[in-house]
C-alpha positions in Angstrom: 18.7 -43.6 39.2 16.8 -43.1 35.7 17.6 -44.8 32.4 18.2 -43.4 30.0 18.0 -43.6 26.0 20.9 -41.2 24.4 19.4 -41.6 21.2 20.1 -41.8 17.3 24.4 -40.4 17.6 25.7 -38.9 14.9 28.0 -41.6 15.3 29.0 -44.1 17.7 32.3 -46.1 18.5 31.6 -49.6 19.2 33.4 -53.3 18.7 33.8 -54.5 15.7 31.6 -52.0 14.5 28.1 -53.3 16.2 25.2 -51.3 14.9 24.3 -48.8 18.0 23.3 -46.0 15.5 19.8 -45.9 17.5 21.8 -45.3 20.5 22.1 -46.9 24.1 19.8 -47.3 26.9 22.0 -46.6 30.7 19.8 -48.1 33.5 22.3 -49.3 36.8 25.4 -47.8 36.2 25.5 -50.4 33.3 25.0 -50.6 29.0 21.8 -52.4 29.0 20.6 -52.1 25.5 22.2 -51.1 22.2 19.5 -49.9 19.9 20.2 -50.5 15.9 19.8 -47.8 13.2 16.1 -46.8 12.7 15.0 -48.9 16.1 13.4 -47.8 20.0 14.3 -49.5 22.4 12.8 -52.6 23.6 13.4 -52.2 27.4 11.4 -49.3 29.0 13.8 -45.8 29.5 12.8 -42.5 31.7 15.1 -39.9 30.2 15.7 -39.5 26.5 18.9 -37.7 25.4 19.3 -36.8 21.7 22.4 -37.3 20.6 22.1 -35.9 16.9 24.4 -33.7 17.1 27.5 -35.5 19.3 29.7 -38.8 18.3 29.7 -40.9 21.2 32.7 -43.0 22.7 33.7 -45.1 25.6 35.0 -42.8 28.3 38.9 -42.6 27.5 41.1 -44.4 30.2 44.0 -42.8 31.0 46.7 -45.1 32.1 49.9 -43.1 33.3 50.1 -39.8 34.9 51.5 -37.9 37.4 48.9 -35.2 38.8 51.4 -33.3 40.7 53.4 -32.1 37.9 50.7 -30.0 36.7 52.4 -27.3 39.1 55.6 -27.8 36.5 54.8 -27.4 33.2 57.6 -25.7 31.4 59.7 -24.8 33.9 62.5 -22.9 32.0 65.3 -24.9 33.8 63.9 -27.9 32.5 63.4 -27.0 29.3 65.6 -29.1 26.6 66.9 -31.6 28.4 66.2 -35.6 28.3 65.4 -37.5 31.3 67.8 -37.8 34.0 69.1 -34.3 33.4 65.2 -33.1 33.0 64.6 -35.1 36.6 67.8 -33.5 38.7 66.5 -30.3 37.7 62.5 -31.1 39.2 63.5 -33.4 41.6 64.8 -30.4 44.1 61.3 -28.8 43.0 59.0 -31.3 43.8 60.8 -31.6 46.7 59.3 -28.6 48.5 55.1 -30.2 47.6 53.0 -30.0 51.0 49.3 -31.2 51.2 47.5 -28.1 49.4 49.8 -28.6 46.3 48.8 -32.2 45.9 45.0 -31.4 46.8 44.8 -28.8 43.9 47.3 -30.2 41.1 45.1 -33.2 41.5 41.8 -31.5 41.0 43.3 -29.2 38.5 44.4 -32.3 36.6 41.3 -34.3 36.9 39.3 -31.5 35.6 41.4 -31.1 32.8 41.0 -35.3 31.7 37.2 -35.0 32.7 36.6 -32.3 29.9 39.3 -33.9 27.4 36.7 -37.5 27.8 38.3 -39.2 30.1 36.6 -41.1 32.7 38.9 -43.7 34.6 42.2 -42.0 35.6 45.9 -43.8 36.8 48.3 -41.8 38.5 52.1 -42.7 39.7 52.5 -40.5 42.6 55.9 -41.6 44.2 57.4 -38.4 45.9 56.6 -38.1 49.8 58.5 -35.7 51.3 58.0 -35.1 55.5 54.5 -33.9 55.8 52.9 -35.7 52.3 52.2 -39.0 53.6 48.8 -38.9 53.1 49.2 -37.7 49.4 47.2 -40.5 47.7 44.3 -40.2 50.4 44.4 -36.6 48.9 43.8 -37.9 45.2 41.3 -40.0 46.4 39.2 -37.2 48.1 39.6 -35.0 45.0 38.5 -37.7 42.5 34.9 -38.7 44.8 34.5 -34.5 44.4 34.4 -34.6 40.6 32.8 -38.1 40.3 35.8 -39.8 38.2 37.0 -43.1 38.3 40.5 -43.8 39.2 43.4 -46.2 39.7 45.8 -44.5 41.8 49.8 -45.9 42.5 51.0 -46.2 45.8 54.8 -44.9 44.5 57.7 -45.0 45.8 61.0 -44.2 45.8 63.5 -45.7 48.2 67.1 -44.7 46.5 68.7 -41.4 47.0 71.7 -40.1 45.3 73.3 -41.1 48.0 72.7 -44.6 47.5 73.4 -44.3 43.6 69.7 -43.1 42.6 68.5 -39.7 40.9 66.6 -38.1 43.9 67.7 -36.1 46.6 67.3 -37.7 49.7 64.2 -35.8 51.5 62.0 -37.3 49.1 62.8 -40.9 49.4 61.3 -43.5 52.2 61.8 -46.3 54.0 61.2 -49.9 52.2 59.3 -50.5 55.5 57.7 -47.4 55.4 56.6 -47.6 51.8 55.3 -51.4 52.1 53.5 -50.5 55.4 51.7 -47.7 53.4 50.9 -49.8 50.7 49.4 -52.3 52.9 47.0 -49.4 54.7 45.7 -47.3 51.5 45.0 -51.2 50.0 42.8 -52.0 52.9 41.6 -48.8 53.3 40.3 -47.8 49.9 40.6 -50.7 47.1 37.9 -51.8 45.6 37.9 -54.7 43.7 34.6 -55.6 42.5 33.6 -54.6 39.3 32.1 -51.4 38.6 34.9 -50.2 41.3 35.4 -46.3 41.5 38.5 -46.9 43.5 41.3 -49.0 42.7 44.9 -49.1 44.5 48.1 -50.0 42.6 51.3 -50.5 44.0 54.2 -48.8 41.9 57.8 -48.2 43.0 59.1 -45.8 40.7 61.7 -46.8 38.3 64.8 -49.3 38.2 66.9 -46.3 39.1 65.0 -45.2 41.8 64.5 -48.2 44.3 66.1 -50.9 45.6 65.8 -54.1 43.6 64.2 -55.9 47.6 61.5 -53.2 47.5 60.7 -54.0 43.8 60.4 -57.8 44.9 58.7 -57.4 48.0 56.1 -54.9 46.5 55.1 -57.5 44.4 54.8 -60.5 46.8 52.8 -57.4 48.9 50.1 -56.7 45.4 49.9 -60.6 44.8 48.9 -61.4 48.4 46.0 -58.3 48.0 45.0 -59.1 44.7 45.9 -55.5 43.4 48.5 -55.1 40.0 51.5 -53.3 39.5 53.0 -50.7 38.1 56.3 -49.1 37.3 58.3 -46.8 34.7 60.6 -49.3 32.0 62.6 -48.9 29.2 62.1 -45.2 28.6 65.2 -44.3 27.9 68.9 -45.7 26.9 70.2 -44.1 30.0 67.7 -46.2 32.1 69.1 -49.7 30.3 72.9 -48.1 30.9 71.8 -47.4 34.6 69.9 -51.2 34.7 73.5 -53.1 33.2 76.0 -50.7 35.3 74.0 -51.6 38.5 72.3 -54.9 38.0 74.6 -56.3 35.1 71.0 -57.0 33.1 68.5 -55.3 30.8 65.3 -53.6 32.0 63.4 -56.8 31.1 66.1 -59.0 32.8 65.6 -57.2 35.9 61.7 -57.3 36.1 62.3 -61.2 35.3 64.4 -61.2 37.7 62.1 -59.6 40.8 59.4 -61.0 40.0 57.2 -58.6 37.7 57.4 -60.4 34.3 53.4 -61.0 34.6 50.3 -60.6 33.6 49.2 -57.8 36.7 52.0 -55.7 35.9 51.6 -52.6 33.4 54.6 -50.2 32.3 54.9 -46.9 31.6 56.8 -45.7 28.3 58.2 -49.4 27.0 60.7 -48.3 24.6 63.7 -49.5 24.2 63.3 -53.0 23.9 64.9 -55.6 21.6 62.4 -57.9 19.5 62.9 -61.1 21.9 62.3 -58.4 24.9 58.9 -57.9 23.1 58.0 -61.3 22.5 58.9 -62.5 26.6 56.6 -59.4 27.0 54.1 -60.5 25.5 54.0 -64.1 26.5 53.9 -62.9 30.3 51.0 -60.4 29.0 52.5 -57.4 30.5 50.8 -54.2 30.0 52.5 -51.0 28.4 51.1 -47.6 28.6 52.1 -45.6 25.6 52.9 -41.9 26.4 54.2 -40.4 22.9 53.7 -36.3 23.8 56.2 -37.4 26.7 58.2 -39.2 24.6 58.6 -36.5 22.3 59.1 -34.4 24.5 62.1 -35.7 26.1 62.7 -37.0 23.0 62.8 -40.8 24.7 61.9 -42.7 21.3 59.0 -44.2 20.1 56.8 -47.0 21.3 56.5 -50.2 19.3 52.5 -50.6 19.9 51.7 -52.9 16.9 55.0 -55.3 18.1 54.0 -55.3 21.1 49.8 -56.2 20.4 51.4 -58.8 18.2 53.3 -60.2 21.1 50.1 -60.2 23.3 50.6 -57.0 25.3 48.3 -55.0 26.0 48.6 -51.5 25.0 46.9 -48.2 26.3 47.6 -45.1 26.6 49.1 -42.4 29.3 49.5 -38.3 29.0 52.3 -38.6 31.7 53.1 -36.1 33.4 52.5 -32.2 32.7 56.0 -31.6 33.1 57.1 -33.6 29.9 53.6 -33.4 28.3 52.6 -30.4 29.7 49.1 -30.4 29.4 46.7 -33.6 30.6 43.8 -33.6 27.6 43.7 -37.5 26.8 42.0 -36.8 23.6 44.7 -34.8 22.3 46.6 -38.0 23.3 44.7 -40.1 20.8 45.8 -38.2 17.9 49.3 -37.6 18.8 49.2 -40.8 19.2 47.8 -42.1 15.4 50.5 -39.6 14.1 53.4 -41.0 16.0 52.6 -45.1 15.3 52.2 -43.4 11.3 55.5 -42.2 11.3 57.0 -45.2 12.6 54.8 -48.2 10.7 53.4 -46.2 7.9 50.2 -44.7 7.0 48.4 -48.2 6.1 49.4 -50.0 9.6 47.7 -47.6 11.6 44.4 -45.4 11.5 42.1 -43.7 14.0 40.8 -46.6 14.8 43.6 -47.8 16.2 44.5 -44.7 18.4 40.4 -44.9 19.7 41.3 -48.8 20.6 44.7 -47.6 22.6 42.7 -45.3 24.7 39.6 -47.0 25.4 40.1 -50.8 25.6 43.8 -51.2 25.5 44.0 -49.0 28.4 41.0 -50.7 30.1 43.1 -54.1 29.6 46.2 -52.6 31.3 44.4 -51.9 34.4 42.9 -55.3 34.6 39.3 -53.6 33.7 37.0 -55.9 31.7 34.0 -53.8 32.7 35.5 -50.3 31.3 36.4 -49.7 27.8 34.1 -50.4 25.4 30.4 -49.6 24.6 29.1 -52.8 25.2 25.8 -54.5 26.9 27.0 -54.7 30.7 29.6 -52.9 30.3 29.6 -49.8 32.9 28.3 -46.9 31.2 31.0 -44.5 31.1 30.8 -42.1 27.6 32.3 -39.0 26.3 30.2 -37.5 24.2 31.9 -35.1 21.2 30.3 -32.6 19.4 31.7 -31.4 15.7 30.8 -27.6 15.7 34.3 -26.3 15.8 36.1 -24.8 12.3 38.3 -27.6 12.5 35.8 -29.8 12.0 34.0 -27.9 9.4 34.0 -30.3 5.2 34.2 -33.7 7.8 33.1 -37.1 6.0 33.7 -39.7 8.7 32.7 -38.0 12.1 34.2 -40.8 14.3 37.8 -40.2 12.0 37.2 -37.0 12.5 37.3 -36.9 15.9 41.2 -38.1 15.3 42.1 -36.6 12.3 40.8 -33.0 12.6 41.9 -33.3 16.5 38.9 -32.9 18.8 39.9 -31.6 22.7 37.0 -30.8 24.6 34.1 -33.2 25.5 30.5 -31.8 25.5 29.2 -34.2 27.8 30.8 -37.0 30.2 28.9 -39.7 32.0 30.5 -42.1 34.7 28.5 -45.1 36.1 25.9 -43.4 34.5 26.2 -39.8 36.3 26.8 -37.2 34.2 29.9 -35.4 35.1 30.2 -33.0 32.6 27.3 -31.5 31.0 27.2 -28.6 28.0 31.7 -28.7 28.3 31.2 -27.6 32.0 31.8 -29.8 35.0 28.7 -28.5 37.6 29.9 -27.0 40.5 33.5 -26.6 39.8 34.7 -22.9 39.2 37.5 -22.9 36.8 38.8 -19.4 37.0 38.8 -20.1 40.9 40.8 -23.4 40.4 43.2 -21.7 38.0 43.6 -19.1 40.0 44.1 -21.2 42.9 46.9 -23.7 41.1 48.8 -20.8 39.6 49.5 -19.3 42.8 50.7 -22.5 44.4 52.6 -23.1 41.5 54.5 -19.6 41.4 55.4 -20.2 45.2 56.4 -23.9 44.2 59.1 -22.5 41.6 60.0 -19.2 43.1 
């Protein structure tokens, strides 16, 4: 590899506002250099890249998804309904995925991050109906295609409606089947070392979707690997009706109560808690990826982000999946996301700033990533690079609130471990018509 000196941004997101205005020097995979206003470098570079014309970020981290899904989006049947009644109606859909539905949702999906800026990716995939047991292997292969970084969920659901869950019984599995999984795809593909490409987390689905033994051995099964968890919580007020009916405690209660009130575990949604839910939260340092498109969506509620920092959460964010958000551009994410946290605390509590720290370093924090989320010396150099050029951008002041404000979607160029991935808003060697061509089909004979 090169370095490389992407020089003088027109602006440059960086912690506590550290001068980087002469840009960064990449050598290694790695930040090693940020260069002041007016400076050179002091270390010696091989490549220069001018940056005038781009505001440069960390690469976004996208912390809750569901790649599959992307073969849903606004399936009429669905439409207008809130969660349970939104998942009955999918459930028997998703129920019908085979190997080439997961092989090009996921690509599909991973392209569409890529260009929105994103560079590290988590998805939840938890169905596995006969013949998709290899479905995270799948996501795997897809992400080494396109260069991303990714945290993928070994899912799982283990409660049918039979046995008082939501989904139909051909896409639930075993508890020894789903541990004994777990246990391969950790061995198999987890990388724990920083700078990883490949990280394995083990997720069972939701409260109301496996048993509360597979929730507890899942997490004596990620402890004794060294890999975190992750699992959907307190979406809804169905979901805390569905925890007291069958448990007789709250969503919080319950993960106290099997073991996942902890510092490795992050959680999807994290809505409808009470302030002394927060503040246990927060003292066990439990993650929460906020999803608000999903949210609003399914019209779920609204996160409590600043509570929940306060507490000492950490908070990222998550598009969720295409079926409630319906598209997967994580940029568009950080501005939905400024104008949802407005509406609840008010336009002086919250600014772009904020959003920019959700979807960089909050969500780096979530996945236990110190070496992702920030443009920092050592850090891994993973950047989305933004360019202004658009009408919407046209009278901007502040190009880095601009990015926010005026609502930026498409990245001109995206480096990971100091590749670049996506050069001039193309990603090189991926055909797009072909993919979309491709995904539609398998998504009209997934629905027919």
């Amino acid at each position: 590899m090169s370095s490389i000196w992407i020089k003088n941004p027109l602006a440059i997101y960086t912690p506590n506002g550290v001068d980087a205005q002469g840009g960064l020097v990449v050598d290694q995979k790695q930040i090693v250099e940020l260069v002041p206003k007016g400076l050179e470098p002091t270390i010696p570079w091989d490549t220069l890249f001018d940056a005038g014309e781009h505001v440069v970020l960390p690469g976004l981290i996208n912390t809750h998804h569901h790649f599959y899904q992307t073969l849903t989006r606004a399936v009429p049947a669905a439409c207008g309904k809130e969660l349970f009644d939104w998942l009955k109606v999918l459930y028997t859909i998703w129920a019908k995925l085979s190997p080439a539905h997961i092989e090009t949702s996921s690509r599909l999906a991973l392209a569409e991050l890529l260009l929105s800026g994103c560079t590290t990716a988590s998805d939840h995939h938890y169905v596995f109906p006969a013949g998709l047991e290899h479905a995270i292997d799948l996501q795997i292969a897809e992400a080494e295609r396109l260069g991303i970084r990714v945290a993928l969920t070994r899912g799982s659901m283990s409660l049918s409606v039979e046995d008082g869950g939501l989904p139909p019984k051909s896409v639930v599995q075993s508890d020894e089947v789903i541990l004994a999984d777990s246990e391969r795809l950790i061995k198999e593909y987890h990388q724990p070392e920083p700078g990883a490409m490949v990280q394995v987390i083990l997720a069972p689905c939701s409260p109301f979707s496996v048993s509360e033994s597979l929730m507890a051995e899942t997490a004596r099964l990620a402890r004794c690997h060294g890999v975190r968890l992750h699992t959907h919580l307190a979406e809804t007020h169905d979901e805390t009706s569905y925890c007291l009916d069958l448990f007789g405690v709250r969503p919080v209660d319950y993960l106290e109560r099997v073991g996942w009130l902890a510092g490795d575990v992050w959680l999807a949604h994290g809505i409808q808690f009470e302030p002394e839910e927060i503040r246990r939260l927060g003292a066990a340092g439990v993650g929460v990826s906020h999803c608000p498109s999903s949210n609003m969506v399914l019209a779920s509620g609204i996160c409590s982000t600043l509570d929940l920092e306060a507490a000492g959460c950490p908070v990222g964010l998550g598009v969720d999946g295409s079926a409630s958000n319906d598209c997967s551009n994580l940029m568009q994410e950080v501005r939905q996301a400024l104008l949802l946290q407005r509406l609840k605390y008010g336009a002086g509590r919250v600014d772009h700033l904020d959003a920019l720290r959700w979807g960089t370093r909050g969500s780096a924090h979530c996945l236990g990533r110190d070496d992702l989320g920030e443009i920092a010396l050592g850090k891994q150099a993973d950047l989305a690079l933004f360019k202004l050029d658009e009408l919407r951008f046209s009278g901007t002041g502040d190009p880095l609130a601009a990015l926010v404000m005026c609502g930026a979607h498409r990245a001109d160029y995206v480096m990971v471990a100091g590749q670049w991935v996506v050069t001039a808003g193309e990603i090189p060697g991926l055909d797009l018509r072909q993919l979309i061509a491709e995904h539609s089909s398998l998504a009209r004979e997934l629905i027919a």
